[in-house]
C-alpha positions as CSV (number, residue, x, y, z in Angstrom):
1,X,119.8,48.1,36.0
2,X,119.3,44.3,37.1
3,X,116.0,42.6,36.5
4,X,116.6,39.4,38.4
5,X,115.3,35.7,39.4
6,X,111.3,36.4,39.6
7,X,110.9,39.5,38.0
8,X,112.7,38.4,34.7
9,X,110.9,35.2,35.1
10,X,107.8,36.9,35.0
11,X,108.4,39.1,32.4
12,X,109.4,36.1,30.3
13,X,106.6,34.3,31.2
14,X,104.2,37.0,29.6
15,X,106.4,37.4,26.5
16,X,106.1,33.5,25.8
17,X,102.2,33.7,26.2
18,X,102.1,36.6,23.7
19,X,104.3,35.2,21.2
20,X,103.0,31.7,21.9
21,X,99.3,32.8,21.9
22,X,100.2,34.5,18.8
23,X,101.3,31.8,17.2
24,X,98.5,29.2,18.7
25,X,95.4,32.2,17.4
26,X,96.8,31.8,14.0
27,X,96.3,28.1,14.0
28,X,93.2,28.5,14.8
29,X,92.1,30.7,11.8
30,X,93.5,28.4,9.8
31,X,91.6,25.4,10.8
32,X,88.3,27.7,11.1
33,X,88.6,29.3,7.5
34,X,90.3,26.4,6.3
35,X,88.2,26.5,3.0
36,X,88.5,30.4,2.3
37,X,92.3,30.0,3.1
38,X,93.1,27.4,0.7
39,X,90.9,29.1,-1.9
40,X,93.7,32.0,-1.5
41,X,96.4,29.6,-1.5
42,X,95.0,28.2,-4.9
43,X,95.5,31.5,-6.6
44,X,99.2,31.6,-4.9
45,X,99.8,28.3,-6.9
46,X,100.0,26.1,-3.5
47,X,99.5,22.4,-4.9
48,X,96.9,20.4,-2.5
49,X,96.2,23.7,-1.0
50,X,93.4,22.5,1.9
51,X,95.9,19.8,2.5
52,X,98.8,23.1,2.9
53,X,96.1,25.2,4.3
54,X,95.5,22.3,7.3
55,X,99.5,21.1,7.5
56,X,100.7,24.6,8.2
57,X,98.0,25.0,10.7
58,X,99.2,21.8,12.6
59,X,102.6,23.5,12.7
60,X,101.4,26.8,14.0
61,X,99.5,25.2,16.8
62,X,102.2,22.8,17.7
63,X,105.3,25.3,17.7
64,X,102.9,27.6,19.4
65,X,101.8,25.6,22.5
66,X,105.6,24.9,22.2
67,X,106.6,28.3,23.1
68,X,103.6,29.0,25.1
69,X,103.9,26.1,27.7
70,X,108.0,26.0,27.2
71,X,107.7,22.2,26.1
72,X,110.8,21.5,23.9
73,X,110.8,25.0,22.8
74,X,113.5,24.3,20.2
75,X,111.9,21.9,18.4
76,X,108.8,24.5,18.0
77,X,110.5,27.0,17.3
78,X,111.8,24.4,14.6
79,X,108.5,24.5,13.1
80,X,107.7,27.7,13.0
81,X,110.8,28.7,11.2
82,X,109.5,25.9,8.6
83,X,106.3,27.2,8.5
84,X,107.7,31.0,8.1
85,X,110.3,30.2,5.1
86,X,107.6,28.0,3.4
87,X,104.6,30.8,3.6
88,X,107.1,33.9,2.9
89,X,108.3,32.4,-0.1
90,X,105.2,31.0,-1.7
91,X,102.2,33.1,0.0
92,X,104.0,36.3,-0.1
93,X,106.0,36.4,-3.0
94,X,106.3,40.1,-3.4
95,X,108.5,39.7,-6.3
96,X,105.9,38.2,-8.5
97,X,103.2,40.3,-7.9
98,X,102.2,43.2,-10.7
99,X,99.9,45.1,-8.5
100,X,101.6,48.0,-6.4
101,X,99.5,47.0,-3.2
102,X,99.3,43.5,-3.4
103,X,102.8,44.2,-4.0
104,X,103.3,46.0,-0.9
105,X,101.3,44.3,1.0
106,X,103.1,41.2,0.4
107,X,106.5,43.1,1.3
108,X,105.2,43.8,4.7
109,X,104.0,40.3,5.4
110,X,107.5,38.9,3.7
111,X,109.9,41.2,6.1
112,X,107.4,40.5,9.8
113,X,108.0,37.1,8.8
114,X,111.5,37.1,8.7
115,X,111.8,39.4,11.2
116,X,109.7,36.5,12.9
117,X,112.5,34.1,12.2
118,X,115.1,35.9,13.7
119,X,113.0,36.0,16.9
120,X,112.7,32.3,16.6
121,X,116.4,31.6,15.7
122,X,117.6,33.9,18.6
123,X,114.9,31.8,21.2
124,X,118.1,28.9,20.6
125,X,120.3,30.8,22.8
126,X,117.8,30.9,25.8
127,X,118.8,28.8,28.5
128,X,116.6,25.6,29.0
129,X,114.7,24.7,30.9
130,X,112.7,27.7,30.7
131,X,111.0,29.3,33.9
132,X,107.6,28.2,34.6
133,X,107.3,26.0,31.8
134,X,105.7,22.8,31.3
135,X,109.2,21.5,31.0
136,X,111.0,22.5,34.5
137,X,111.4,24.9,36.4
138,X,115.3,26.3,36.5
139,X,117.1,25.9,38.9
140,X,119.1,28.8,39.0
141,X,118.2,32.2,39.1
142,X,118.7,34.5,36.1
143,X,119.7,37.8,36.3
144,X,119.8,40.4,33.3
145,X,121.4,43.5,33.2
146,X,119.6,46.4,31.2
147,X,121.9,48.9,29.5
């Protein structure tokens, strides 16, 4: 089964909003609860945690109106690979945690992230420009088989 020119481009069109709106909702939060997040960061050990708290919004909203709009998608998807390795590592450290849930709870957040990355890593191989982005329509039509 085919899925060709504007069906796929559709169909990629409402993936990048939902991963880019994602992405762009989460920045958000951050800026809104910007005092309550950094409070949480403190107890994580995050050094100038309002100042982390606002900096890894900044990259969530820029990588996400990356995706979303398909402007330079590569380079946000740059920064939310940076923003997902620096918040896995430090924010959900599941290895250092003594309680079972926190513990768990961490885990989960640890694995979406990097399952996250992988998603973001594999955007690379997308051809550019991207349909019905801010950055160009392309030119020629893409067809995708389904197996």
């Amino acid at each position: 089964m085919y899925l060709a020119g504007s069906t796929f481009n559709v169909i990629f069109l409402v993936g990048r909003i939902l991963v880019g709106g994602f992405f762009v909702f989460n920045a958000f939060h951050h800026f809104k609860n910007i005092n309550m997040m950094a409070g949480f960061s403190r107890s994580k050990g995050v050094p100038a945690p309002k100042l982390a708290v606002g900096g890894s919004g900044i990259l969530l909203l820029l990588g996400g109106l990356s995706l979303l709009l398909g402007f330079h998608p590569s380079i946000g998807a740059l920064l939310l690979v940076i923003f997902l390795l620096g918040v896995s590592f430090t924010m959900h450290n599941f290895w250092a945690s003594q309680d079972p849930q926190a513990k768990m709870g961490d885990m989960i957040h640890f694995m979406k992230n990097f399952a996250m990355i992988g998603f973001l890593l594999m955007t690379f191989a997308i051809p550019r420009p991207w349909p019905y982005s801010v950055g160009g329509q392309s030119s020629a039509p893409v067809a995708v088989q389904l197996r």
